[in-house]
C-alpha positions as CSV (number, residue, x, y, z in Angstrom):
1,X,-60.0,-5.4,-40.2
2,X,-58.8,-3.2,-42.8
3,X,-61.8,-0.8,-44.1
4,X,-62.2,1.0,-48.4
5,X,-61.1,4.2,-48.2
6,X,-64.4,6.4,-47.9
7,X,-63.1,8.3,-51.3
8,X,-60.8,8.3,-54.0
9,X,-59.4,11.7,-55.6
10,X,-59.7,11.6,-59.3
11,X,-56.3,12.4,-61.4
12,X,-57.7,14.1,-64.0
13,X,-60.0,16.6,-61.8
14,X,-59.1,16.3,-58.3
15,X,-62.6,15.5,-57.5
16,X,-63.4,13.1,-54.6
17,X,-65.8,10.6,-55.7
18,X,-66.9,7.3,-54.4
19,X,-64.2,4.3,-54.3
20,X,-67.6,2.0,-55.4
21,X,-67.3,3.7,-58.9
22,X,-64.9,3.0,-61.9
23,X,-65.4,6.6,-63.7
24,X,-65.2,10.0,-62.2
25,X,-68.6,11.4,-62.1
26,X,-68.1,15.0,-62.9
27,X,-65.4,14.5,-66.0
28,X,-65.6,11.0,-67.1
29,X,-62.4,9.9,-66.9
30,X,-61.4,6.6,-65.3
31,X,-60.4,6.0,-61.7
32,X,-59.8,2.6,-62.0
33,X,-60.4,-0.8,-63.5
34,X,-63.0,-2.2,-61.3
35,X,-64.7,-1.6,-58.3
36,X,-63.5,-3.5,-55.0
37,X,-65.3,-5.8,-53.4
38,X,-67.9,-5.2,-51.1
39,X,-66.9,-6.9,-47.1
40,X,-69.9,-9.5,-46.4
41,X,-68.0,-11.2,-43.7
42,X,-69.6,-11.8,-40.3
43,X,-67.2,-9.0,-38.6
44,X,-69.1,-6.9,-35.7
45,X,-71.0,-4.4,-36.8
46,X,-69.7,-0.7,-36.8
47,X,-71.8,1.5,-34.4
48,X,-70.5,4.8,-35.6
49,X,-70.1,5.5,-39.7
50,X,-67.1,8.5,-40.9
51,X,-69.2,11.5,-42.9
52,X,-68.0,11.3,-46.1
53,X,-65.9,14.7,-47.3
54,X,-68.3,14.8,-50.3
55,X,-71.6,13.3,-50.5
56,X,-72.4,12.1,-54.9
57,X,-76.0,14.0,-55.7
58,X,-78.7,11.0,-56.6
59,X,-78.9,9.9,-60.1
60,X,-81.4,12.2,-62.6
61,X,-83.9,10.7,-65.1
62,X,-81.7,9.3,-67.7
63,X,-78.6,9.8,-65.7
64,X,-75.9,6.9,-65.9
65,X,-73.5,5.8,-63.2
66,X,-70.2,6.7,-64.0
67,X,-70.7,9.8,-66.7
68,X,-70.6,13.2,-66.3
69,X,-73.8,15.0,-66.4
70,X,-75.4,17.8,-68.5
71,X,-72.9,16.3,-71.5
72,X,-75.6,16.1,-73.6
73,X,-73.5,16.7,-77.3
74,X,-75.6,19.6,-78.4
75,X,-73.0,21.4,-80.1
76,X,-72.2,18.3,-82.0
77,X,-76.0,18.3,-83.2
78,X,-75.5,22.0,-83.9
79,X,-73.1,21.6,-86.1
80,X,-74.8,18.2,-87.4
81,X,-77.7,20.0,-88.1
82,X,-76.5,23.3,-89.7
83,X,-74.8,21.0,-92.6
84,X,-78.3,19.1,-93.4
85,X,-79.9,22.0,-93.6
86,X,-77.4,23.8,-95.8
87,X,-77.4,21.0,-98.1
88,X,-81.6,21.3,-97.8
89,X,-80.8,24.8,-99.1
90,X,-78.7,24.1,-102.2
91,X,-80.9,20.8,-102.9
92,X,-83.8,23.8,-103.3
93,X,-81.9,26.6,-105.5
94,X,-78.3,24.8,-106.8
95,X,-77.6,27.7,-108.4
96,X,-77.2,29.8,-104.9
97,X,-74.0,30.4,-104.0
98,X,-73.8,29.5,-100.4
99,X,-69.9,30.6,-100.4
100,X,-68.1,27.4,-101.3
101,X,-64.3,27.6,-102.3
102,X,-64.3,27.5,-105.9
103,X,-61.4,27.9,-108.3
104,X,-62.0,29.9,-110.9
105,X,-60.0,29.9,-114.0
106,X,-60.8,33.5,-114.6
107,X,-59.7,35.4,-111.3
108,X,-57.8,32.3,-109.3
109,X,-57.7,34.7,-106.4
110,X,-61.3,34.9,-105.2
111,X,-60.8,31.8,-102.8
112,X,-57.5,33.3,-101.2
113,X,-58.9,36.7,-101.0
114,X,-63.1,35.7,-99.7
115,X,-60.9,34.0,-96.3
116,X,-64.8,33.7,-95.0
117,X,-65.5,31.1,-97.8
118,X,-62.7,29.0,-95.9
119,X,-64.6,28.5,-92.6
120,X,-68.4,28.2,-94.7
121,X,-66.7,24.8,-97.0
122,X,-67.1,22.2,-94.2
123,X,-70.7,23.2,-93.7
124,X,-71.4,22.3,-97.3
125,X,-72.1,19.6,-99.0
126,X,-74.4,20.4,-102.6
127,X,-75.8,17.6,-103.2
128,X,-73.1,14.7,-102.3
129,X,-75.1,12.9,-99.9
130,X,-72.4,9.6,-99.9
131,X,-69.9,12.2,-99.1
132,X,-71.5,13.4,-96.6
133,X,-72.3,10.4,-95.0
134,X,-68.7,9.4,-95.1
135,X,-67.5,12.8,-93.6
136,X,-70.3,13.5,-90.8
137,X,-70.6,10.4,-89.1
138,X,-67.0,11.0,-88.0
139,X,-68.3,14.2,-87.1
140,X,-70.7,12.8,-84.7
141,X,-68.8,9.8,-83.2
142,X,-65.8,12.5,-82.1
143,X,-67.5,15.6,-81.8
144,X,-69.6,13.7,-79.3
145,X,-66.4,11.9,-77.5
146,X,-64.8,15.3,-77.2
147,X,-67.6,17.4,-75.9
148,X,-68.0,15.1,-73.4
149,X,-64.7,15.3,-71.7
150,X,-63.9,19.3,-73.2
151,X,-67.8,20.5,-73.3
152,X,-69.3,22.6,-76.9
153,X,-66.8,25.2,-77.2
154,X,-63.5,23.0,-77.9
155,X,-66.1,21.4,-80.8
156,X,-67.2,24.0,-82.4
157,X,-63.4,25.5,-82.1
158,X,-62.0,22.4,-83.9
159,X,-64.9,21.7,-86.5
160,X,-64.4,25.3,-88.1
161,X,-60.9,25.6,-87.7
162,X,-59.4,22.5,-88.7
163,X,-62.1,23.1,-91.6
164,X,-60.9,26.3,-92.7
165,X,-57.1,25.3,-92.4
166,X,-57.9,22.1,-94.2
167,X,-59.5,24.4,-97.5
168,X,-56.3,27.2,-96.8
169,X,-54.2,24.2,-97.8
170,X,-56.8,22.8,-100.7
171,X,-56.3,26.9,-102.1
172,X,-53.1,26.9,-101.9
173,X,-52.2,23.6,-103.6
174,X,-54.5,23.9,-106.4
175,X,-54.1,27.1,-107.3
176,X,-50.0,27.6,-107.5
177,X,-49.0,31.0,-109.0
178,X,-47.9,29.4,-112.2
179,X,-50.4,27.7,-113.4
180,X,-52.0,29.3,-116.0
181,X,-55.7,26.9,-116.1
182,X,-56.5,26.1,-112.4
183,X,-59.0,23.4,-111.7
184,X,-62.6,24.5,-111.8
185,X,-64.0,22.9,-108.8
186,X,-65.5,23.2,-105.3
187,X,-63.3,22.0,-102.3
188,X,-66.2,21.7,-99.9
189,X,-67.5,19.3,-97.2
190,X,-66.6,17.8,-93.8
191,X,-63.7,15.8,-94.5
192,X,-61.1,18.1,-93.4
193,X,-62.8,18.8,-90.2
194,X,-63.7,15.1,-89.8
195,X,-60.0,14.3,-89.7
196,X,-59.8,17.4,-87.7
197,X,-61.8,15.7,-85.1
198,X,-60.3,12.7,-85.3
199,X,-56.6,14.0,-85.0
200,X,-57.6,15.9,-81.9
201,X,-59.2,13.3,-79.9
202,X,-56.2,10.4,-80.5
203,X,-53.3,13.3,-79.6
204,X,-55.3,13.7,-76.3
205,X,-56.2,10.1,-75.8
206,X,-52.4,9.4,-76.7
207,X,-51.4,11.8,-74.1
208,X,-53.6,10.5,-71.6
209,X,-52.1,7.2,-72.1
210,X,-48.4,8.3,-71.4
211,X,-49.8,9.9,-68.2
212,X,-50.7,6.1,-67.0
213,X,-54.3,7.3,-67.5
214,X,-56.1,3.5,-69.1
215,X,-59.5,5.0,-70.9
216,X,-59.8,1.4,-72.1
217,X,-60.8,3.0,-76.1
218,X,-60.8,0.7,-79.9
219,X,-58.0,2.6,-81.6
220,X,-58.1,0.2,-84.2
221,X,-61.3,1.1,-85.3
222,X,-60.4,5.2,-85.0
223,X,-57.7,4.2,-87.6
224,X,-60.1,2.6,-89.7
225,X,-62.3,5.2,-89.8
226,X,-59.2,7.6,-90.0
227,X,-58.2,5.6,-93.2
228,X,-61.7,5.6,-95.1
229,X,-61.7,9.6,-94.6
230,X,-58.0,9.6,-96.6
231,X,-59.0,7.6,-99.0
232,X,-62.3,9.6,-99.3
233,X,-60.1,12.5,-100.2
234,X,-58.3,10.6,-102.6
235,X,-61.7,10.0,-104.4
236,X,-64.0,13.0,-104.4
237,X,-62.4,15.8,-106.1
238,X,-64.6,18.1,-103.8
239,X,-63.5,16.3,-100.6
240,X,-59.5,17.5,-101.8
241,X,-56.5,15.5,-100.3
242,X,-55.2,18.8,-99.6
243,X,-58.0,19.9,-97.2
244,X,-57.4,16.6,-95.5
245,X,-54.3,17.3,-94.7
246,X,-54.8,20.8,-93.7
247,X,-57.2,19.4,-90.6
248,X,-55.3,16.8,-89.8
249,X,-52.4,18.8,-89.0
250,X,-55.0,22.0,-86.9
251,X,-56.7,18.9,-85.3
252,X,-53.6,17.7,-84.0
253,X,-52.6,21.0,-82.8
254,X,-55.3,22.0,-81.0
255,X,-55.6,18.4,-79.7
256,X,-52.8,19.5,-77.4
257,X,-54.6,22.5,-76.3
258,X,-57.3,20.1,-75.4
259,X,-56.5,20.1,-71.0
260,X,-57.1,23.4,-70.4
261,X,-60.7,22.8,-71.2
262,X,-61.3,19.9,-69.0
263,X,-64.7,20.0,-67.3
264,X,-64.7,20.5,-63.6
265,X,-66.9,19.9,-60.9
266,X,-68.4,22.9,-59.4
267,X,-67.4,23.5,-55.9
């Protein structure tokens, strides 16, 4: 009578983990469909049992079969939390200037030349608390998918980059060198790096899939959301269909950097 392998090897770490479970405990990722069945016949009992080549540590307070622990997104939260609070801080003193990309008719230079003021924008928000809404629930629903499978740095990395390219590309469309009365604006907010976010996770979920790998995900409601963040852009002057662009296109790059940050179990 023909026995379930004592382990499967997981393609995505090359962890053995327990043919009983459907995701690989250490990185997440699928290992098959279902679980087989578990042999109730009335076959003769086995007196001697095979040690298993890796033994799957007991389940922790609020520790779910199936998902990788210590994924707890607290980079997401970080960066989450350091927009509220920035928008607490202008919501107190609107006249500070917390270093948002402004245009300004009198030296249109300032935003190409202040490169830090690129990488602050997708932190703030002033006092457009629809827009932020809009921008940083995408924020949460990917940043948390991603640091999950990639852990905080990858995050962080994509949030302020595709951010920054995202307002590069806002400066550089509005303010072409011969215009003579450039817009007086902010580009500002977490739109770019929303749809940084986005871009990232469906180029390595896209990937995943030509690889055979089935993580079973909605796409059609990634598009969805993926669509309300373009037209957002198209809307509020201060989300900029420019900066949109910008992190769609450094989410999508860095997207296929994702792999080499694929959590491991330690051995």
């Amino acid at each position: 009578m023909s026995q379930p392998d004592l382990f499967v090897v997981c393609k995505n770490c090359g962890s053995e983990v327990s043919p009983y479970v459907t995701e690989c405990p250490y990185c997440g990722q699928r290992v098959r469909k279902r679980a087989p069945k578990i042999d109730r016949s009335g076959g003769e009992p086995q007196t001697k049992r095979r040690a298993r080549a890796k033994k799957l540590p007991r389940l922790r307070a609020e520790e779910i079969a199936g998902i990788a622990p210590d994924t707890r997104p607290y980079a997401t939260f970080g960066l989450l939390l350091a927009c509220v609070v920035l928008m607490l801080i202008y919501a107190a003193d609107p006249g500070l200037d917390l270093g948002y990309l402004v245009i300004v008719p009198d030296d249109p230079q300032i935003a190409q030349d202040e490169i830090w003021r690129w990488f602050v924008s997708p932190f703030l928000h002033t006092d457009q608390l629809g827009y932020a809404f809009v921008a940083l629930v995408p924020v949460a629903i990917f940043g948390t998918l991603l640091e999950r499978r990639f852990g905080p740095l990858p995050v962080v990395a994509i949030f302020v980059l595709a951010g920054g390219a995202g307002a590069a590309l806002a400066v550089l469309v509005e303010t072409p060198p011969l215009l003579e009365n450039p817009p007086l604006y902010p580009v500002i907010g977490a739109n770019g790096a929303a749809l940084g976010m986005l871009c990232a996770w469906l180029v390595d979920d896209r990937r995943a899939a030509r690889r055979g790998e089935d993580r079973d995900n909605d796409l059609l409601g990634v598009y969805v959301i993926a669509v309300v963040l373009v037209l957002l852009s198209l809307t509020t002057e201060e989300a900029n269909i420019g900066a949109a662009v910008g992190g769609a296109l450094a989410g999508a790059l860095l997207g296929l950097a994702l792999p080499l940050f694929t959590r491991r179990s330690a051995a």
